[in-house]
C-alpha positions as CSV (number, residue, x, y, z in Angstrom):
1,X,6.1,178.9,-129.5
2,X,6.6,182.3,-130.9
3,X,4.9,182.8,-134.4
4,X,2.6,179.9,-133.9
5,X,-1.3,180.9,-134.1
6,X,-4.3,178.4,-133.9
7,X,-7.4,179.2,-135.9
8,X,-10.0,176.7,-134.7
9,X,-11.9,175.4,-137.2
10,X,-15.9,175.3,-137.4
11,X,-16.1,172.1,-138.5
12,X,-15.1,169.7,-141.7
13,X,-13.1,171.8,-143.9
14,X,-13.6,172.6,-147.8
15,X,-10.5,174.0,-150.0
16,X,-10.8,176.2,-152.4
17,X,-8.2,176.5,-154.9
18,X,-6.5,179.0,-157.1
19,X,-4.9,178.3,-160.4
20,X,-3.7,181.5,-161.4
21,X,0.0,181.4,-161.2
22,X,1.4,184.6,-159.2
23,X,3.4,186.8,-161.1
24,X,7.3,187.2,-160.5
25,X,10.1,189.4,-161.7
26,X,12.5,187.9,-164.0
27,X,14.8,188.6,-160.7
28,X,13.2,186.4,-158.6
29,X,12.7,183.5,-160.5
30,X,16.6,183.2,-161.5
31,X,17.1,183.6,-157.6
32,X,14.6,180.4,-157.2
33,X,16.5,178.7,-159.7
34,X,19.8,178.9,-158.3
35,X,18.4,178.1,-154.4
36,X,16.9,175.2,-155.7
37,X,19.6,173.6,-157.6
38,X,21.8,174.2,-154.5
39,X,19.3,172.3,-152.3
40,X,18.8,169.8,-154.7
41,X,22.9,169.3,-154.7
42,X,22.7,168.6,-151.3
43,X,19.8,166.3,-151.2
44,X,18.8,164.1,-154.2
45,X,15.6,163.3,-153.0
46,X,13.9,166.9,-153.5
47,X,10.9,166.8,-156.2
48,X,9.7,169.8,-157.7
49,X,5.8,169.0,-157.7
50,X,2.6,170.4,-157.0
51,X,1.5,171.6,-153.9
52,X,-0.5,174.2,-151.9
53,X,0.1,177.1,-150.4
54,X,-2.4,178.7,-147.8
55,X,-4.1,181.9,-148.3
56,X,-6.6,182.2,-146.3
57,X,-9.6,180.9,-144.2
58,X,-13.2,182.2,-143.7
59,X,-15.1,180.2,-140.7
60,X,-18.3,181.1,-141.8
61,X,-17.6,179.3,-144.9
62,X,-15.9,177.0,-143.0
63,X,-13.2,176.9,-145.6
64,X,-10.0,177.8,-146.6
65,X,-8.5,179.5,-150.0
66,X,-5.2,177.9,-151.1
67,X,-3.3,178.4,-154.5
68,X,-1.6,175.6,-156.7
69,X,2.0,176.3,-156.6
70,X,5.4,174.8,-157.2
71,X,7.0,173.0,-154.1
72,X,10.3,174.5,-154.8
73,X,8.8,178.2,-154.0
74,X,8.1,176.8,-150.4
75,X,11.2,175.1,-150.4
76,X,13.7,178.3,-151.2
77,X,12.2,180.3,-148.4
78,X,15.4,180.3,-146.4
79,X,17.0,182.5,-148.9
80,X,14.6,183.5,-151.6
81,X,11.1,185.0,-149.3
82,X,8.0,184.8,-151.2
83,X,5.8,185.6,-148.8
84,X,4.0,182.3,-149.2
85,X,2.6,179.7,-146.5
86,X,3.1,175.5,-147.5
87,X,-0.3,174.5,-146.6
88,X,-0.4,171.3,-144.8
89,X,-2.3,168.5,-143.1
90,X,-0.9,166.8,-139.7
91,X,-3.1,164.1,-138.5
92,X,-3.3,163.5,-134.1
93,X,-3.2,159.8,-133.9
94,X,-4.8,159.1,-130.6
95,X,-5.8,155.5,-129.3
96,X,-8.0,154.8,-125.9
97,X,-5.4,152.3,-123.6
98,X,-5.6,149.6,-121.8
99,X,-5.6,151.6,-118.5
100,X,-8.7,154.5,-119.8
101,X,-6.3,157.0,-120.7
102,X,-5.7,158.3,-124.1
103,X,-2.6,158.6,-125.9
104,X,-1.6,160.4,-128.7
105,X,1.2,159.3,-131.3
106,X,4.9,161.4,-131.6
107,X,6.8,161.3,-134.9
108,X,10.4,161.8,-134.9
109,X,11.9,164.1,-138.2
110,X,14.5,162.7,-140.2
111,X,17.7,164.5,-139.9
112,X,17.9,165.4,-143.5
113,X,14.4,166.5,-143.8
114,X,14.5,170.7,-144.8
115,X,12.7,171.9,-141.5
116,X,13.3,171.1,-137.7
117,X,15.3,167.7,-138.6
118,X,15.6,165.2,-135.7
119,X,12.8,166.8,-133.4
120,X,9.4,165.4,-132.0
121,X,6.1,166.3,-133.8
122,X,2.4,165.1,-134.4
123,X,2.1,162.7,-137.2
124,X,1.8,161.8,-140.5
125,X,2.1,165.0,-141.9
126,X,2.8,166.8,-145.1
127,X,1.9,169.0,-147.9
128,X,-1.5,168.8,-149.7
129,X,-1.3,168.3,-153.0
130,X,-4.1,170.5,-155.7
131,X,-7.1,168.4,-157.1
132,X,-6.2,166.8,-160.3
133,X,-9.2,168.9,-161.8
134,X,-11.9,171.3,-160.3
135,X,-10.9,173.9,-158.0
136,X,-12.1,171.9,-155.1
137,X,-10.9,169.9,-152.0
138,X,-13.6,168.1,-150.0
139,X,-13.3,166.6,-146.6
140,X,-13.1,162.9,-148.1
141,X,-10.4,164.7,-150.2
142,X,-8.6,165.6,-147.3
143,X,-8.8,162.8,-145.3
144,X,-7.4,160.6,-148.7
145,X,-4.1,163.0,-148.0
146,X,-4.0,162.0,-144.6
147,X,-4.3,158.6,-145.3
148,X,-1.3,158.7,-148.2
149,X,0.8,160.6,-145.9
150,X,-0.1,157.7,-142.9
151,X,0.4,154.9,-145.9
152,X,4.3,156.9,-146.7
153,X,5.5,157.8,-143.8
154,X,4.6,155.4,-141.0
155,X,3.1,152.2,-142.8
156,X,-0.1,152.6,-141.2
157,X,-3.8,152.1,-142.3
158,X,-6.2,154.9,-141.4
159,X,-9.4,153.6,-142.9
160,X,-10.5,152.1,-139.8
161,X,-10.1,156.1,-138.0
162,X,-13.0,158.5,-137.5
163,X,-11.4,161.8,-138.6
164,X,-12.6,165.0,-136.8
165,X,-10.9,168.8,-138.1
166,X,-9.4,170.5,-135.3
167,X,-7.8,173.6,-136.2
168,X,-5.4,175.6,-138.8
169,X,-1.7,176.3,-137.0
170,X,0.3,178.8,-138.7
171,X,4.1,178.6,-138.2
172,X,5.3,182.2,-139.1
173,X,7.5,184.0,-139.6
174,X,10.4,181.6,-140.0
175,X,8.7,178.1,-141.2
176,X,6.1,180.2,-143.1
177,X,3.8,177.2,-143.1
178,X,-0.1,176.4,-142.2
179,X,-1.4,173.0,-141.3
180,X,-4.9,171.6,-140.9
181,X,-4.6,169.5,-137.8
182,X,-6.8,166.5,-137.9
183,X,-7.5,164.3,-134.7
184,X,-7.6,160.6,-136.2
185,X,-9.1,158.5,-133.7
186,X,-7.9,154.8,-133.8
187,X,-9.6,151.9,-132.6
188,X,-6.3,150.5,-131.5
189,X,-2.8,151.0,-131.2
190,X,-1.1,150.6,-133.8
191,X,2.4,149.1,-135.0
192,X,4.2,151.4,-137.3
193,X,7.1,150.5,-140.3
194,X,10.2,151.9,-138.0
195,X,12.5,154.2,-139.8
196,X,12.7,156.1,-143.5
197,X,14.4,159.3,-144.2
198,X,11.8,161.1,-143.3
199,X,10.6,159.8,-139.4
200,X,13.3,158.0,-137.6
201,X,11.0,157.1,-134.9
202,X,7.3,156.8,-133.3
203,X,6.5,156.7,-129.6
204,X,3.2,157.1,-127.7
205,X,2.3,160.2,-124.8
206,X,-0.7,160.4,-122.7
207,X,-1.7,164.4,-123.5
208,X,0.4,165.2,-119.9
209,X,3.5,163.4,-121.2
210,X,3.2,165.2,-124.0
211,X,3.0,168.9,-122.5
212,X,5.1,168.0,-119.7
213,X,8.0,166.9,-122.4
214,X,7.4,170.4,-123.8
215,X,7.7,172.4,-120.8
216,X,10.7,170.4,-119.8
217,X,12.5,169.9,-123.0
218,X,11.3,172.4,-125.4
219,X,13.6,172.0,-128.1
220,X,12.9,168.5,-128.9
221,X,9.4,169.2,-129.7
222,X,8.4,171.5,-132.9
223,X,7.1,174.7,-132.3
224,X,3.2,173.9,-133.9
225,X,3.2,170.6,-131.8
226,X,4.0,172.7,-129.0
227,X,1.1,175.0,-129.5
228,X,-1.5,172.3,-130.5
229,X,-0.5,170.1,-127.3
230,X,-0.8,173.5,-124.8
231,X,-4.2,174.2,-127.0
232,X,-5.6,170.6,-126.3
233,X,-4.5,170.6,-122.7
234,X,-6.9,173.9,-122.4
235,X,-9.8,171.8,-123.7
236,X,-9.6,168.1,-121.9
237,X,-12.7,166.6,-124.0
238,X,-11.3,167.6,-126.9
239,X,-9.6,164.2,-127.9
240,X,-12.5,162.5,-127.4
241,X,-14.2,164.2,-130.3
């Protein structure tokens, strides 16, 4: 788990967001230009949108700074280094079973997908996109991300979940990424859509599965899944939020 930090967060969490484009040398953006049309080669399927990236976070405030930026500056980090950190939202489905014991749901990556393809995470995830105007994201804003990113990747409805805001993990150095980990609590397990290029599989873990999986097999589990499961193993009520 080395570079992964956990910044608990005080409660539902606020966005604010930057517009101001950062400046670049002329340099640097013909070096994103060539990266990009080389990953793009490779995979069809890459989008240059709109997305955030994470600055920073100030509990008091309990929220979090982020800047509207292309996705293609996140995704040439490999071989053209920014400095910048994809802000993201991962949601923690868990579901009460049949026996008492809770369970939380695993995602499999693609194997084409840019980072840690073919390993075992916490899921939906993804980026979070900027407001279409304001400079603003509010907690129902957040939890309609989650809810695309559950509707995309897995086929599943989240409006029947009650959504509690966990903590910020920061993958750094070599991910450079940040992600707002939601616990989405289910009133049932759910069935999932199977397989897309980006998860090529779902299965459920009890919270001991899960960090005994890690501590046996480390490298089919990603590094921030890793953390998060070791930080809610340290605080047993917390899935019950």
């Amino acid at each position: 788990m080395t570079g992964c930090r956990i910044e608990p967060v005080t409660g539902p969490l606020t966005v604010r967001v930057l517009r101001e484009p950062v400046p670049r040398t002329p340099e640097q953006a013909r070096a994103i230009d060539d990266a990009w049309g080389a990953l793009c080669a490779a995979n069809p399927r890459y989008f240059n949108g709109r997305i955030l990236s994470f600055e920073s976070y100030d509990p008091a405030a309990g929220a979090a700074t982020a800047r509207d930026e292309e996705y293609r500056a996140h995704a040439v980090k490999r071989t053209v280094d920014l400095g910048l950190s994809f802000f993201g939202i991962t949601g923690i489905l868990c579901v009460r079973g049949d026996d008492g014991r809770d369970r939380v749901m695993l995602a499999r990556r693609g194997d084409s997908v840019h980072d840690y393809p073919g390993m075992w995470e916490f899921g939906p995830c993804g980026g979070i996109d900027p407001p279409g105007s304001g400079d603003r994201l509010t907690p129902d804003d957040l939890a309609a991300e989650l809810t695309r990113e559950a509707a995309e990747e897995l086929g599943l409805d989240l409006s029947g979940a009650t959504l509690t805001h966990l903590a910020l993990v920061h993958d750094t150095p070599d991910i450079g990424s940040t992600d707002l980990m939601v616990l989405a609590r289910l009133p049932s397990m759910p069935e999932t859509d199977g397989v897309n290029w980006e998860v090529s599989g779902t299965r459920w873990a009890t919270l001991n599965e899960l960090t005994a999986w890690c501590e046996r097999r480390p490298g089919e589990v990603i590094p921030t899944t890793r953390a998060m499961a070791a930080w809610l193993a340290s605080r047993p009520h917390t899935l019950r939020a």
